[in-house]
GUZA-697556 format. One line per field, with one value per atom (N, C-alpha, C, CB): residue in three letters; residue number from 0; y, x, z; chain; atom name. Coordinates in steps of 0.1 Angstrom, whole numbers, plus 2048, in hexadecimal, padded with zeros to 3 digits. Each point is the difference from the previous one (the first is absolute). Glycine has a CB too. Example, Ala and Ser with C-alpha at 12.3 -4.5 7.8 and 13.67 -1.06 7.14 Angstrom:
GUZA-697556
resn = (Ala / Ala / Ala / Ala / Ser / Ser / Ser / Ser) .
resi = (0 / 0 / 0 / 0 / 1 / 1 / 1 / 1) .
y = (7C7 / 80C / 80C / 7F4 / 817 / 80B / 80B / 7FA) .
x = (884 / 7F7 / 809 / 7ED / 80F / 809 / 7F8 / 80C) .
z = (84E / 800 / 800 / 80C / 7ED / 800 / 808 / 7EA) .
chain = (A / A / A / A / A / A / A / A) .
name = (N / CA / C / CB / N / CA / C / CB) .
***
This chain:
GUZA-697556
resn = (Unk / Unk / Unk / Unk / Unk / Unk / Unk / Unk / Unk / Unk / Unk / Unk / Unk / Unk / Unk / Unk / Unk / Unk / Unk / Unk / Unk / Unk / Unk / Unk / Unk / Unk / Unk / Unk / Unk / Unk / Unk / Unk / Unk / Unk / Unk / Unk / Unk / Unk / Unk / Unk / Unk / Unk / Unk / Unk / Unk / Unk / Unk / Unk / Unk / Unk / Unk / Unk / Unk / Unk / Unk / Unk / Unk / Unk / Unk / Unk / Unk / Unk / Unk / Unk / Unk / Unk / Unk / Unk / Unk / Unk / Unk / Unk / Unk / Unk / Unk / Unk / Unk / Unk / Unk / Unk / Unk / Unk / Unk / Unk / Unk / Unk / Unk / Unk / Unk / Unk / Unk / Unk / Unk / Unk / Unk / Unk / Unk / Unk / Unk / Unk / Unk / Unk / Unk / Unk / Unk / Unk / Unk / Unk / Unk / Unk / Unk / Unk / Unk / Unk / Unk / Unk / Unk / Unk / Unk / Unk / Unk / Unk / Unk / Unk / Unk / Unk / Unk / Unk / Unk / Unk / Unk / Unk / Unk / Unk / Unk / Unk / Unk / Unk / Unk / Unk / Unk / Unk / Unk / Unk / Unk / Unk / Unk / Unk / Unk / Unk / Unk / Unk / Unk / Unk / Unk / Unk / Unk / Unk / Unk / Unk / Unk / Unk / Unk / Unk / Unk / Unk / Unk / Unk / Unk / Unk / Unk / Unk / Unk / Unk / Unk / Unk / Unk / Unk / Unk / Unk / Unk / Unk / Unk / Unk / Unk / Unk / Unk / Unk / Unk / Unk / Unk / Unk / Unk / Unk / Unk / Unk / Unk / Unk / Unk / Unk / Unk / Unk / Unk / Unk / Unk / Unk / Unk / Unk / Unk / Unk / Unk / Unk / Unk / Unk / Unk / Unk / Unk / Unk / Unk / Unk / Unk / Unk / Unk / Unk / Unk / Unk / Unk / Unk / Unk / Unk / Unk / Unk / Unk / Unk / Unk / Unk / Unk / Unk / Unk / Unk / Unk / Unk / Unk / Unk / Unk / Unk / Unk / Unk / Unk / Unk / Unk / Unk / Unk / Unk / Unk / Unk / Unk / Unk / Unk / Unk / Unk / Unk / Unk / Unk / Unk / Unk / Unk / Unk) .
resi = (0 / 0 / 0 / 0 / 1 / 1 / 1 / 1 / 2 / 2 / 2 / 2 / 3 / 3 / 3 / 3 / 4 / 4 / 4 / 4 / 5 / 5 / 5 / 5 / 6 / 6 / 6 / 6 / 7 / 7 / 7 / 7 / 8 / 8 / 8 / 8 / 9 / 9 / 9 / 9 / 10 / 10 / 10 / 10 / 11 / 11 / 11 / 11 / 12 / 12 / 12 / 12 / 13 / 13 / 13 / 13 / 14 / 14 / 14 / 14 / 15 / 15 / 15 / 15 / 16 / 16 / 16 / 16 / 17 / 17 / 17 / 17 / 18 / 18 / 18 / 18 / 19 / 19 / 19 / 19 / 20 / 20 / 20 / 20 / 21 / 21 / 21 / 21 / 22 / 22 / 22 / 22 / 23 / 23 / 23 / 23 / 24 / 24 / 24 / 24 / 25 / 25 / 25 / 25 / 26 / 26 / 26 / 26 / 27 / 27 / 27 / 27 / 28 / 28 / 28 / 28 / 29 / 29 / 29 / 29 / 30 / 30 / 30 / 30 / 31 / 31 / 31 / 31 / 32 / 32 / 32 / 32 / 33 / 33 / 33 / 33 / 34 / 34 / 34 / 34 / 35 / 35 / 35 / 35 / 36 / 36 / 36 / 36 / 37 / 37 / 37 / 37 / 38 / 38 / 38 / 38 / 39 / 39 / 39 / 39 / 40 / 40 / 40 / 40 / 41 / 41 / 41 / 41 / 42 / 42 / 42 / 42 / 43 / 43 / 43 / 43 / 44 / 44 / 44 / 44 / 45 / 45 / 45 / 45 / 46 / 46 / 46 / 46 / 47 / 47 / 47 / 47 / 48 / 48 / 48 / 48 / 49 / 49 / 49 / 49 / 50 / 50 / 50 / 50 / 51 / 51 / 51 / 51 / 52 / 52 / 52 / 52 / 53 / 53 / 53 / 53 / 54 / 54 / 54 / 54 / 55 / 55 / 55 / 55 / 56 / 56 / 56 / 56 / 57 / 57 / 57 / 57 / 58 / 58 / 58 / 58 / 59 / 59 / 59 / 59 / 60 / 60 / 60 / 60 / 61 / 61 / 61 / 61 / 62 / 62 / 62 / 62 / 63 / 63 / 63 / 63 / 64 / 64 / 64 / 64 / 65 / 65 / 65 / 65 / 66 / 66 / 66 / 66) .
y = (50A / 800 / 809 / 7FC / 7FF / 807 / 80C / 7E9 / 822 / 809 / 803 / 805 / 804 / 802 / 80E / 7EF / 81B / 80B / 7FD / 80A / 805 / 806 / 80B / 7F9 / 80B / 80E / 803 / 7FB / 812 / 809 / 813 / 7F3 / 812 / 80B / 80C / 7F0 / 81B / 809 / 80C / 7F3 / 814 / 80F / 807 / 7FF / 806 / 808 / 80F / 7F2 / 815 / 808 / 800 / 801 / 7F9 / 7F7 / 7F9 / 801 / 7F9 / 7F5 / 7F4 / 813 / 7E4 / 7F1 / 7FE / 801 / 7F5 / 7F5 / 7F9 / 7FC / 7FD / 7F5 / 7FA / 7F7 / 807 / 7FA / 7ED / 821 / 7DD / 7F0 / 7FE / 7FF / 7F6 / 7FE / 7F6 / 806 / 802 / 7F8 / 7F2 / 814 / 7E3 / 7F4 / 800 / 7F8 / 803 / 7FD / 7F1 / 812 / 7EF / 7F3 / 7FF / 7FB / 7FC / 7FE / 7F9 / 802 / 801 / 7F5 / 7FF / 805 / 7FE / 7FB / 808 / 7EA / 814 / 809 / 813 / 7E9 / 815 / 80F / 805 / 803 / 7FA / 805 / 7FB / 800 / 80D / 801 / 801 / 80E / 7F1 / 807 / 802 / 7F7 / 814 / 809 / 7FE / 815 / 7E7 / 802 / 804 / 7F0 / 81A / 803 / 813 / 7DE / 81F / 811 / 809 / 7FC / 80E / 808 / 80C / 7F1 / 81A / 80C / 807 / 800 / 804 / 804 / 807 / 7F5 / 817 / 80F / 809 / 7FE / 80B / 807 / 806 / 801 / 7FF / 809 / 7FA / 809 / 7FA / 7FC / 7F0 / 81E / 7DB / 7F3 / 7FB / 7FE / 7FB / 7F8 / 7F5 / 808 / 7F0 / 7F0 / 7F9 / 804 / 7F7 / 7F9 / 7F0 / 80F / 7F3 / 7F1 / 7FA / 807 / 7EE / 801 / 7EE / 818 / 7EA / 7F2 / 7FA / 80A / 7E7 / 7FB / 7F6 / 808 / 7F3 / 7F7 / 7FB / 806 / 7ED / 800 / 806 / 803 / 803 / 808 / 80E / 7EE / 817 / 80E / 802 / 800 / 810 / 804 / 80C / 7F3 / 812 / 807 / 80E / 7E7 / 822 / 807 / 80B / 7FA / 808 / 808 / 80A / 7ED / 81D / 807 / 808 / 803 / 7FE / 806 / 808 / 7E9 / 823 / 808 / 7FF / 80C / 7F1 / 809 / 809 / 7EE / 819 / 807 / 7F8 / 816 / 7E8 / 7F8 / 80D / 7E9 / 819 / 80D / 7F9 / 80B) .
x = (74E / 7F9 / 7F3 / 816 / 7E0 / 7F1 / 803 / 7EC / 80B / 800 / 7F2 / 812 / 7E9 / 7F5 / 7FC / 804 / 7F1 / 7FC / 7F5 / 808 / 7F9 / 7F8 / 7FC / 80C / 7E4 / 7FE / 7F4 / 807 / 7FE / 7F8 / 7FA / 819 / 7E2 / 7FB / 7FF / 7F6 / 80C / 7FD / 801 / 80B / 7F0 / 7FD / 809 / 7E8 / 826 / 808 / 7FA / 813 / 7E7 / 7F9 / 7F7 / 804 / 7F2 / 7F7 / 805 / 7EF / 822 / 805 / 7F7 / 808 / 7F6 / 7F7 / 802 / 7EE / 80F / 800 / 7F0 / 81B / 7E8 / 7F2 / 7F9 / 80B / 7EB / 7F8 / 7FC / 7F2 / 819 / 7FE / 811 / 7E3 / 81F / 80B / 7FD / 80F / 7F9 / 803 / 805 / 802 / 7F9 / 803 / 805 / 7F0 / 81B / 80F / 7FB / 817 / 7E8 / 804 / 808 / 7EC / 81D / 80A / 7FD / 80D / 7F5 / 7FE / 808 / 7F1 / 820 / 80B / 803 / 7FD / 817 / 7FF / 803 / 7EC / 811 / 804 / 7F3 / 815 / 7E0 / 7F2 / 7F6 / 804 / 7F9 / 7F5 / 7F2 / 810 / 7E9 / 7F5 / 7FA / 7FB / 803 / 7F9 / 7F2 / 811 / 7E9 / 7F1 / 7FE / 7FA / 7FD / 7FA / 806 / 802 / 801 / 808 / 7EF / 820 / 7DC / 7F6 / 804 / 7F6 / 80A / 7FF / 7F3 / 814 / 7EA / 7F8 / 7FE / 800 / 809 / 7FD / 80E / 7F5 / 803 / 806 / 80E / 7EB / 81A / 80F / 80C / 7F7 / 81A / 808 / 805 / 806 / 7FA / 806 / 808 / 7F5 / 815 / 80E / 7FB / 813 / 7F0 / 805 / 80D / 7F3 / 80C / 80D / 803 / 7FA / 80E / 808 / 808 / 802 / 802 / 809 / 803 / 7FC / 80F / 804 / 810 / 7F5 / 805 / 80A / 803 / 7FC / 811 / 806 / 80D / 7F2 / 80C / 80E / 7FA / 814 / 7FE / 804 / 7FE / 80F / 7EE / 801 / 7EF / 819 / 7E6 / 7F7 / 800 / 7FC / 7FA / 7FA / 7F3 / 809 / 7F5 / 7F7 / 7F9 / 80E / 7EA / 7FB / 7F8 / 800 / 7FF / 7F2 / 7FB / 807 / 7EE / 7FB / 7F1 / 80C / 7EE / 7FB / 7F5 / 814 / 7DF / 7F1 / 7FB / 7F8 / 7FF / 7F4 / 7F5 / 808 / 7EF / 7EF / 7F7 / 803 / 7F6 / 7F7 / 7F1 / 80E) .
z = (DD0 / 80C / 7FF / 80D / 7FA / 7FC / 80B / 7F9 / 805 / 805 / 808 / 7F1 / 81A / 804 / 7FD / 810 / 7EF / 800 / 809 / 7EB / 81C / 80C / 7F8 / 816 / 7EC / 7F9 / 80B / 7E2 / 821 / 80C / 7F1 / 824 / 7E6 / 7FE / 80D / 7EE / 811 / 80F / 7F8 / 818 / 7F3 / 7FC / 807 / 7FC / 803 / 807 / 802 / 7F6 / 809 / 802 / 80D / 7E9 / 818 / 80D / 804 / 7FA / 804 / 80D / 7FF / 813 / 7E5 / 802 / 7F3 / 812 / 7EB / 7F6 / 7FD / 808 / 7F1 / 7FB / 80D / 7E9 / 817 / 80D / 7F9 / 80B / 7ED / 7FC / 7FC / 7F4 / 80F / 7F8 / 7F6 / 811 / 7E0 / 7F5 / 7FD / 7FE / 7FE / 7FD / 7F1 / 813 / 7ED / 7F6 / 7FF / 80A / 7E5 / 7FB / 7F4 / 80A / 7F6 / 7F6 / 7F5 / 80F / 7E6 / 7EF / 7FB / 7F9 / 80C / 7FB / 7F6 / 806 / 7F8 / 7F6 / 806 / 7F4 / 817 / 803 / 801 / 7F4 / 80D / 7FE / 80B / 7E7 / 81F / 80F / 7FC / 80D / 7FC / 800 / 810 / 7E6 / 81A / 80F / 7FF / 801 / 809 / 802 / 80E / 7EF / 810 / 80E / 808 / 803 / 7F0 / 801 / 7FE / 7F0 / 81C / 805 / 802 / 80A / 7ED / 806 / 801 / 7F9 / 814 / 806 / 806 / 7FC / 7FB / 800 / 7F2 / 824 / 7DA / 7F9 / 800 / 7FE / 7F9 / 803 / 7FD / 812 / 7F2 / 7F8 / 80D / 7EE / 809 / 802 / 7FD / 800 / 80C / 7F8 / 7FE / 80A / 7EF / 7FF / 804 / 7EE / 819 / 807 / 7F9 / 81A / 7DE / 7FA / 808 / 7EC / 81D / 806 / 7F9 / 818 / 7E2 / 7F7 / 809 / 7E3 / 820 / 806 / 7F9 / 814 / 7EA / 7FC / 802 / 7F5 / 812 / 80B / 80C / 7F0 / 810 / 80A / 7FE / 804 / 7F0 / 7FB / 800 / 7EF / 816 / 7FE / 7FA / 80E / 7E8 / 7FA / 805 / 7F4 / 80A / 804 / 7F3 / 818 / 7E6 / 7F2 / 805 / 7EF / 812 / 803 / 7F4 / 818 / 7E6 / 7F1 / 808 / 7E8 / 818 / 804 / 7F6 / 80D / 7F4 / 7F8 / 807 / 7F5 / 804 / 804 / 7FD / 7FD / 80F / 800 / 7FF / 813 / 7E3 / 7FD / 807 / 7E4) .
chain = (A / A / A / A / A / A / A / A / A / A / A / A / A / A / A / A / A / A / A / A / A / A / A / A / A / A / A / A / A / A / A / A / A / A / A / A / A / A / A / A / A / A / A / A / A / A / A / A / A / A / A / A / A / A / A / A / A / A / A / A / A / A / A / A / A / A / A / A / A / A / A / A / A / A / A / A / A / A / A / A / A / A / A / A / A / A / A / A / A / A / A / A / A / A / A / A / A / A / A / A / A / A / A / A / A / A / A / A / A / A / A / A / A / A / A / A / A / A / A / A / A / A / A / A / A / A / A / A / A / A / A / A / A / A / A / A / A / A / A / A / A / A / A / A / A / A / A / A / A / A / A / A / A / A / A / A / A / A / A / A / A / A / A / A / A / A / A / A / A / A / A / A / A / A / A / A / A / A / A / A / A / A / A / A / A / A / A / A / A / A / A / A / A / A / A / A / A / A / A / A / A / A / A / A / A / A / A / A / A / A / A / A / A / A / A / A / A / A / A / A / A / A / A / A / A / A / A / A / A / A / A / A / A / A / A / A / A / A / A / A / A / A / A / A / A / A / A / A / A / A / A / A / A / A / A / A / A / A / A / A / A / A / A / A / A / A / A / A) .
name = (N / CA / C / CB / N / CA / C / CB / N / CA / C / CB / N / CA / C / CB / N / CA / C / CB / N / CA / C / CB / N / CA / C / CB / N / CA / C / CB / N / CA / C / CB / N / CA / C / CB / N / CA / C / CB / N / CA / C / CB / N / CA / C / CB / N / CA / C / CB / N / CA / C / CB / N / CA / C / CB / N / CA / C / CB / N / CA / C / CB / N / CA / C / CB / N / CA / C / CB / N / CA / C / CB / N / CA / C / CB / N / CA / C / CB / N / CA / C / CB / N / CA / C / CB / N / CA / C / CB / N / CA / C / CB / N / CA / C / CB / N / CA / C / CB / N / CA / C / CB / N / CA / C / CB / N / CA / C / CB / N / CA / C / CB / N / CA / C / CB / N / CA / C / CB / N / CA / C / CB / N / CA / C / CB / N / CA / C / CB / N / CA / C / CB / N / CA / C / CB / N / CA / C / CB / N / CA / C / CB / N / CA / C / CB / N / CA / C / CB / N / CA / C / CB / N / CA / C / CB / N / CA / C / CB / N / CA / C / CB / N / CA / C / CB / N / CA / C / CB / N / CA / C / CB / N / CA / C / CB / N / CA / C / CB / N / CA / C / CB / N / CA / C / CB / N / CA / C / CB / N / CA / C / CB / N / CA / C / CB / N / CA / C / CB / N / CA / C / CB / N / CA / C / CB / N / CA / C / CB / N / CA / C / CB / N / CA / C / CB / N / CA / C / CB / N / CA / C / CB / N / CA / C / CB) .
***
């Protein structure tokens, strides 16, 4: 059964997120690609994975710094 990904970004620190949302495209195989991902200001950033498939959902958060 194919699966979907959602991929966001926000700054828990300043309370907001990206001022675009990311557009998800699939190439099969288990393999995404994000475009449209803007940060547009400095500091630490989550990335939000949220992988659905089915009925089950998934959630990943992974944290950078934007220098």
């Amino acid at each position: 059964m194919p699966g979907m990904l959602r991929v966001d970004a926000r700054m828990p620190a300043h309370g907001h997120g990206m001022n675009y949302v990311a557009k998800v495209k699939a190439f099969g195989a288990g393999r995404y690609q994000a475009d449209g991902l803007l940060f547009h200001m400095p500091g630490r950033w989550e990335f939000v994975f949220d992988v659905m498939v089915g009925a089950n959902h998934e959630r990943v958060v992974h944290s950078v710094t934007v220098q």
